[in-house]
C-alpha positions as CSV (number, residue, x, y, z in Angstrom):
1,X,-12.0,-1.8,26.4
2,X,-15.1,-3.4,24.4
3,X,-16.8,-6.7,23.8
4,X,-16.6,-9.3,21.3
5,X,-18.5,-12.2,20.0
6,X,-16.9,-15.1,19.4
7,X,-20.2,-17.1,17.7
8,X,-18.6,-17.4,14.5
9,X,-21.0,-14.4,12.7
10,X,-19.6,-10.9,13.9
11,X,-17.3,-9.4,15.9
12,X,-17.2,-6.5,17.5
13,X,-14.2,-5.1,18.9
14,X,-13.9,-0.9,20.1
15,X,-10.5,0.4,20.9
16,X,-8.2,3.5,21.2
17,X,-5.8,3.7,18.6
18,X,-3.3,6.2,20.1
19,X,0.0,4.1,19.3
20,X,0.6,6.0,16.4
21,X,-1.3,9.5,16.5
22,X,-4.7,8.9,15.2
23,X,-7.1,9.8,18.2
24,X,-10.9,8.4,18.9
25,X,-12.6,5.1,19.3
26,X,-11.9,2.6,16.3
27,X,-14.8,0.0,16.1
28,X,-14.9,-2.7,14.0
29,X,-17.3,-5.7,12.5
30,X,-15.7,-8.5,11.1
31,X,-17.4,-11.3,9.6
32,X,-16.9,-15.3,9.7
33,X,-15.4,-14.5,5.9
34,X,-13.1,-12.4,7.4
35,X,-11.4,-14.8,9.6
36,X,-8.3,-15.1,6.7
37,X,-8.3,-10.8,6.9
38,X,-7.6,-11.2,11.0
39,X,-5.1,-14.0,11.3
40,X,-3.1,-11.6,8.4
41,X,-4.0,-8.2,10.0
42,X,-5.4,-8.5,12.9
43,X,-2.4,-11.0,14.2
44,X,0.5,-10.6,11.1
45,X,3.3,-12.9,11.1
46,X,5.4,-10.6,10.1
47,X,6.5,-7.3,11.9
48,X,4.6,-4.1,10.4
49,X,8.0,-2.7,9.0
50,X,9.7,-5.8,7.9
51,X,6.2,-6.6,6.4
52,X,6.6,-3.0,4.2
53,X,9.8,-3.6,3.8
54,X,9.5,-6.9,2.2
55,X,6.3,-5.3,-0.1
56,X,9.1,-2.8,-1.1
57,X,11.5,-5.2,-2.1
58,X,9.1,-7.2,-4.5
59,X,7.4,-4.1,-5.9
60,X,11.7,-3.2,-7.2
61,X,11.2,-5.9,-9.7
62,X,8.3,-4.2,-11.6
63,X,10.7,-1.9,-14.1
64,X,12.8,-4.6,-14.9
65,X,9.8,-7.1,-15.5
66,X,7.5,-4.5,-16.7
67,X,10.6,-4.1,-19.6
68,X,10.7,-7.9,-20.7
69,X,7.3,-8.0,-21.7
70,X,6.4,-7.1,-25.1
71,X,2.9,-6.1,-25.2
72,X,0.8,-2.8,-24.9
73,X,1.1,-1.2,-21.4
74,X,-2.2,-0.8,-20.4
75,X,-2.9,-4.7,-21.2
76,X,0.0,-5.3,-19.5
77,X,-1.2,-3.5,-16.3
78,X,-4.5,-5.6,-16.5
79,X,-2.8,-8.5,-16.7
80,X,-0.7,-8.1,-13.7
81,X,-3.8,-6.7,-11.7
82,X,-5.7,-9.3,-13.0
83,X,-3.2,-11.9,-11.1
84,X,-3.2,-9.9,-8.2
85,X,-6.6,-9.7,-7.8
86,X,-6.9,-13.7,-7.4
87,X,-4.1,-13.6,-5.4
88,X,-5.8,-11.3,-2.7
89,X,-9.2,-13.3,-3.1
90,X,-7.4,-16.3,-2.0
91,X,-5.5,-14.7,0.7
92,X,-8.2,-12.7,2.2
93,X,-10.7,-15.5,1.5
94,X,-13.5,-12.7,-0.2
95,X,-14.0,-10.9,-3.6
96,X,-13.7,-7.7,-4.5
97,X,-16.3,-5.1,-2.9
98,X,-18.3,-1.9,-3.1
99,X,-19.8,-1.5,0.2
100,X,-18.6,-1.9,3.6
101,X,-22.0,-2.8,5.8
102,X,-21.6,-2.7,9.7
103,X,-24.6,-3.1,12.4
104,X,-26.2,0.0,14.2
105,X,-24.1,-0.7,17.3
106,X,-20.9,-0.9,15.0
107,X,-21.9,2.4,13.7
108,X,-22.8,4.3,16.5
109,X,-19.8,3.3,18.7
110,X,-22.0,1.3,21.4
111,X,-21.8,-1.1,23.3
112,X,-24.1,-4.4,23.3
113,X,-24.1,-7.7,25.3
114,X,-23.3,-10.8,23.6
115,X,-26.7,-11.9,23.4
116,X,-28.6,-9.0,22.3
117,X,-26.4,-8.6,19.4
118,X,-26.9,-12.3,18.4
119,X,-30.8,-11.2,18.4
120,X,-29.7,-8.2,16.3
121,X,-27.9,-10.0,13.6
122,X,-31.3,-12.3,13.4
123,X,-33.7,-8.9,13.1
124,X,-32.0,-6.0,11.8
125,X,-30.0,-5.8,8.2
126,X,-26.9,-4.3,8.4
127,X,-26.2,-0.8,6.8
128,X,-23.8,0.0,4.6
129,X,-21.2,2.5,6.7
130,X,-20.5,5.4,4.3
131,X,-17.7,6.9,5.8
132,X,-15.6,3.5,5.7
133,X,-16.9,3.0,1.9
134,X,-15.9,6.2,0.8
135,X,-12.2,5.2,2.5
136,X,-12.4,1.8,0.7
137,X,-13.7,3.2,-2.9
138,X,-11.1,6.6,-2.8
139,X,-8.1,3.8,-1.9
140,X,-8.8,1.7,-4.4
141,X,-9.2,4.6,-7.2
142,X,-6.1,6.0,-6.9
143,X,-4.1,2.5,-6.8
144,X,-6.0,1.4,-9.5
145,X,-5.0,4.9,-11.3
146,X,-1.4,4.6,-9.8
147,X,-0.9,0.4,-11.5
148,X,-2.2,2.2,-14.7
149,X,0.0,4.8,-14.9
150,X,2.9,3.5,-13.7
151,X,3.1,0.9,-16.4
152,X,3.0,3.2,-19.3
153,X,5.1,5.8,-17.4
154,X,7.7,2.8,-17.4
155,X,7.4,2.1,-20.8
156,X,7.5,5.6,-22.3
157,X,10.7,6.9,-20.0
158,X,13.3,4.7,-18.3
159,X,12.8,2.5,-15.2
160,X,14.5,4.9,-13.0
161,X,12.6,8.1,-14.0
162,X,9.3,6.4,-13.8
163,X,10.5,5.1,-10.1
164,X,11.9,8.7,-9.0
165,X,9.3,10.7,-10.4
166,X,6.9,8.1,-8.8
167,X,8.7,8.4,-4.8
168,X,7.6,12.2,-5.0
169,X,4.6,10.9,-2.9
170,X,5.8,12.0,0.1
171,X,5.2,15.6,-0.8
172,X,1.8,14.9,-1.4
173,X,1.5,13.0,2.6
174,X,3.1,15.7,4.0
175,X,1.0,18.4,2.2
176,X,-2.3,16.5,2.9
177,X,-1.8,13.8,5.6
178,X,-2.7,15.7,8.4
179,X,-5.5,16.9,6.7
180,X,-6.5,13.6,5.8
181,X,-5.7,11.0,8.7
182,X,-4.8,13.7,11.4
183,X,-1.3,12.2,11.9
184,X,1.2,15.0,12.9
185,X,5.1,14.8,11.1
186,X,7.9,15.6,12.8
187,X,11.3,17.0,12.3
188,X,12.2,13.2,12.2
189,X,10.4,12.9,9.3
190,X,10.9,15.9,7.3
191,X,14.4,15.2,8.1
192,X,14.0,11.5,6.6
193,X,12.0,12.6,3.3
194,X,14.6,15.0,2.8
195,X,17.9,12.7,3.1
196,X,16.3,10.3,1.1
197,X,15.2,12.0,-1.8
198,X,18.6,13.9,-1.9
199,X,19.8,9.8,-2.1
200,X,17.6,9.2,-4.7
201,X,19.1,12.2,-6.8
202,X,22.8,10.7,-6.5
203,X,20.9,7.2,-7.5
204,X,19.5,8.2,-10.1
205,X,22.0,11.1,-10.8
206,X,21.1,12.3,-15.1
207,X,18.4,9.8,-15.3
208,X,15.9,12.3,-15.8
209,X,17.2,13.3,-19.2
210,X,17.2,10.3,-20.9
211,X,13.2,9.7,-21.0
212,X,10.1,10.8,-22.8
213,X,8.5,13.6,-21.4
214,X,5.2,12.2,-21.5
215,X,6.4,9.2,-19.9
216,X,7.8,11.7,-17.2
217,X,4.3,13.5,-16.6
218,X,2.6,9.9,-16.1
219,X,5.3,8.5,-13.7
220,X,5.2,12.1,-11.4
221,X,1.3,11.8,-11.6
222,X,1.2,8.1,-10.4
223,X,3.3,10.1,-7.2
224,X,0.4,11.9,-7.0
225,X,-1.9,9.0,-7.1
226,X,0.1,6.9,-5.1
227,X,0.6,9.4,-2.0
228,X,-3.1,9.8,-2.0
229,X,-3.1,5.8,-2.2
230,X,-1.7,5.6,1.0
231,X,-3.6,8.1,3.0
232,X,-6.8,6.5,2.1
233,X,-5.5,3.6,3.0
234,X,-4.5,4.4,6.7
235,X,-7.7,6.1,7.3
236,X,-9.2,2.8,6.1
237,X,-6.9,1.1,9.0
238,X,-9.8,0.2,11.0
239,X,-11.6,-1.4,8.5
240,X,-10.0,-3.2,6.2
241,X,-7.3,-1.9,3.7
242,X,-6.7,-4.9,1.8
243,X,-10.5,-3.9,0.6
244,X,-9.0,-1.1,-1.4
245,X,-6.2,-2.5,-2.9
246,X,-7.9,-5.9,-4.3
247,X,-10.8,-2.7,-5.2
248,X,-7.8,-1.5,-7.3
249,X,-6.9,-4.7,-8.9
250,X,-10.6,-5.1,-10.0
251,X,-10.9,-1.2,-11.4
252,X,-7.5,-1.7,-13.3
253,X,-8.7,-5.0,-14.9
254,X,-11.7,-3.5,-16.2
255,X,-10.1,-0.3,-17.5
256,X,-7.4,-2.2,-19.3
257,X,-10.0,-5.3,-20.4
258,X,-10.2,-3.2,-24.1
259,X,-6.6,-2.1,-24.7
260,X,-6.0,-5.8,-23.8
261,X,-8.6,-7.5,-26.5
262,X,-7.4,-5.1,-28.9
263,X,-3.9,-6.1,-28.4
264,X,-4.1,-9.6,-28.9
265,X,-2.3,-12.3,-27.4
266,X,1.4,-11.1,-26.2
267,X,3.7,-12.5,-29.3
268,X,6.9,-13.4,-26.8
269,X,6.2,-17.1,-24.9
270,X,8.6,-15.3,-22.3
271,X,5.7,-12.3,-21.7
272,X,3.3,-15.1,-20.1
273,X,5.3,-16.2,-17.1
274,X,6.5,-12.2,-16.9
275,X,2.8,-11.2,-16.5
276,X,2.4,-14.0,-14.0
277,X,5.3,-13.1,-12.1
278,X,4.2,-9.3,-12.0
279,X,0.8,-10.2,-10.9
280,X,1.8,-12.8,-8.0
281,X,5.0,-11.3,-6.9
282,X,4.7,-7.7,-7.9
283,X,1.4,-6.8,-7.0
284,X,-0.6,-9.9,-4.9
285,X,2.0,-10.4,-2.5
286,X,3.1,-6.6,-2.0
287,X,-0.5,-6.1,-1.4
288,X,-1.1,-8.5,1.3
289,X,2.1,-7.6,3.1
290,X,1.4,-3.6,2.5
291,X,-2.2,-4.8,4.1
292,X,-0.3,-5.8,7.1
293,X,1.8,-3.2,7.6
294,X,-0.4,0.1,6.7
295,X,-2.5,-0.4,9.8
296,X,0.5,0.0,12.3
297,X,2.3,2.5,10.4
298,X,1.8,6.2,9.7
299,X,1.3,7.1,5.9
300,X,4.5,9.4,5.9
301,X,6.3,6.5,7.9
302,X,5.3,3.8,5.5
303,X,6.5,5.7,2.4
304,X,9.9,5.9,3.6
305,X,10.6,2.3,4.6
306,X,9.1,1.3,1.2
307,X,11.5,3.7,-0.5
308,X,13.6,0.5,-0.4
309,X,11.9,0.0,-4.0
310,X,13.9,3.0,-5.7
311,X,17.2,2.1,-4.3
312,X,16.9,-1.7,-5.3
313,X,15.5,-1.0,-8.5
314,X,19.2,-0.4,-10.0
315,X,20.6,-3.4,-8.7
316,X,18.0,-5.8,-10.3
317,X,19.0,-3.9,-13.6
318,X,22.8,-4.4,-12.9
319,X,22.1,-7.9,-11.9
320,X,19.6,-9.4,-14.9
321,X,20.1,-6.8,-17.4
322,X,24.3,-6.0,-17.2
323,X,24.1,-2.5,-16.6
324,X,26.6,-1.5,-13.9
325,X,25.3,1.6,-11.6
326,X,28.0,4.3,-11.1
327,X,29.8,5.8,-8.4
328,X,26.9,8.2,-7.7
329,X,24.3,5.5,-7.6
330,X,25.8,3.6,-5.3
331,X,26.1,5.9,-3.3
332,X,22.8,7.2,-3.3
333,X,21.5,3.8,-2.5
334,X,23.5,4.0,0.4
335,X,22.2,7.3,1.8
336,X,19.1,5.9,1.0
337,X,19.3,2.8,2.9
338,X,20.7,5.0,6.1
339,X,18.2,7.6,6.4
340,X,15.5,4.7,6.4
341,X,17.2,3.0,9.2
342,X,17.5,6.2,11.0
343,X,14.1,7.1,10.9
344,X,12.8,2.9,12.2
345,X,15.3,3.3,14.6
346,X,14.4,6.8,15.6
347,X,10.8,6.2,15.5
348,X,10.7,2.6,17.3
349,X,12.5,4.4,20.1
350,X,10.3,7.1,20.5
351,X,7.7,5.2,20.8
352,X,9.4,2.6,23.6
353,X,9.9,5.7,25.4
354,X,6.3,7.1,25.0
355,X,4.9,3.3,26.1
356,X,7.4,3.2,29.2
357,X,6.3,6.7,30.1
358,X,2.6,5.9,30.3
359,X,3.2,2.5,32.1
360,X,5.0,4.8,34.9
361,X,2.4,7.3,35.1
362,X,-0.3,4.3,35.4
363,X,2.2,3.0,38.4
């Protein structure tokens, strides 16, 4: 379905990408620096769900983590993106950037033989490709904007309203993903977003009245920012998400470098290994695994398997911090954790049937 150098510079590789409803030709240019980006992306380890799944599971930690540290919020959210940020560089083997450059050919969806585009490389300077830059700088400004609320949020209201007011998002994806990324929902999914937030009611069952409501506007804001997160970052699924998200780590850094001078050194020895923690295992890793799985999976689909990080939250708080969930939110959990494995099992299968009725029609 295309051609692709294998020189060591660029490759070029045009194909559909019908899998999962998005329609059109999906060119890409990767470079030699990219090589880390496609054995992760390009050829994960790890399945696309279990890979969300996994990013969910690690993200749960933050209100707990997020509550041991004593120092300002927005330093703390620098701190942690700071962390994350290396974390990504290393993992991806590239900085933080701007601009995503492609050759003519790349841009214009044609094809080139392996030696003229060899010649190409030598003679022409690539352009930057404004449509994948735009993708690259909206993802990382709402992530960014979502870490920097989201910290606060969880410091001025409890854990559990910051994390419920937060897994509003998929409002937001239903409202504006088609818009935005052109992939139809489903009654599968409406039915899925609906059981599940219904679960996270009984979880968190009169949670909502025991915060701040300014922490409560921030944490249903960074649902906001986070649902838009997401659609950027599946229409940036041809390029390269993990652009966006170390983007975000670098944009939270700056923002928070002042309330972080002016703050001073955290006074608890225990808030150093905290921030580490949260930077390395709340927000590096969850990034390289949500890379991994946000170009296989629909934006509405991806919320809902990473809804695992609502329903886990309260167990990490009954486990480290001795406060035993009730009846309710067990049970919440529960429905939680069902509707999610309805809507895999429901989805995987739909799709199994979709690929086995094109391989008959091709017969």
């Amino acid at each position: 379905m295309g051609s692709a150098e294998n020189d060591g510079k660029t490759e070029i590789a045009c194909k559909p990408d019908n899998d999962m409803g998005a329609t059109g030709i999906a060119c890409k240019t990767e470079t030699a620096a990219a090589s880390g980006e496609r054995s992760l992306t390009k050829n994960p380890p790890l399945n696309p769900v279990v890979s969300l799944a996994l990013c969910a599971l690690l993200w749960s930690f933050g209100g707990l983590i997020i509550k041991l540290v004593k120092w300002d919020a927005l330093a703390i959210a620098g701190a942690r993106s700071f962390f994350g940020m290396l974390v990504l560089s290393l993992a991806f083997k590239r900085p933080p950037k701007l601009f995503i450059r492609r050759d003519e050919n790349s841009l214009q969806g044609q094809k080139a033989d392996n030696e003229n585009r060899r010649q190409d490389q030598k003679t022409r300077p690539q352009k930057i490709d404004w449509r994948a830059t735009t993708n690259l700088l909206l993802g990382g400004i709402f992530y960014a904007a979502t870490m920097l609320l989201f910290v606060p949020a969880t410091k001025m209201t409890t854990a559990a309203n910051a994390i419920l007011l937060q897994y509003t998002n998929p409002i937001y994806i239903i409202i504006l993903g088609p818009l935005l990324t052109g992939e139809k929902n489903d009654w599968i999914d409406f039915a899925a977003v609906a059981g599940i937030l219904a679960g996270m009611v009984l979880l968190l069952w009169g949670g909502l009245g025991g915060g701040q409501t300014a922490g409560n506007i921030l944490a249903l804001l960074s649902g906001l920012t986070y649902g838009l997160t997401t659609i950027f970052l599946r229409r940036a699924k041809d390029a390269r998400p993990s652009d966006s998200l170390n983007l975000s780590c670098l944009l939270s850094f700056l923002f928070a470098l002042p309330f972080m001078i002016k703050a001073g050194l955290p006074q608890s020895g225990s808030s150093y290994p905290a921030l580490a923690c949260l930077g390395i295992f709340q927000i590096g890793i969850p990034a390289v695994l949500l890379s991994m799985g946000i170009e296989k999976v629909p934006a509405l689909s991806s919320v809902i398997i990473t809804m695992i990080e609502p329903m886990m939250n309260p167990v990490w708080v009954a486990l480290f911090a001795g406060e035993v969930p009730s009846a309710s939110s067990v049970f919440g959990g529960l429905v939680i954790l069902a509707f999610i494995a309805a809507h895999v099992a429901l989805k995987s299968s739909r799709l199994h049937v979709r690929k086995k009725f094109v391989q008959f029609q091709k017969k």
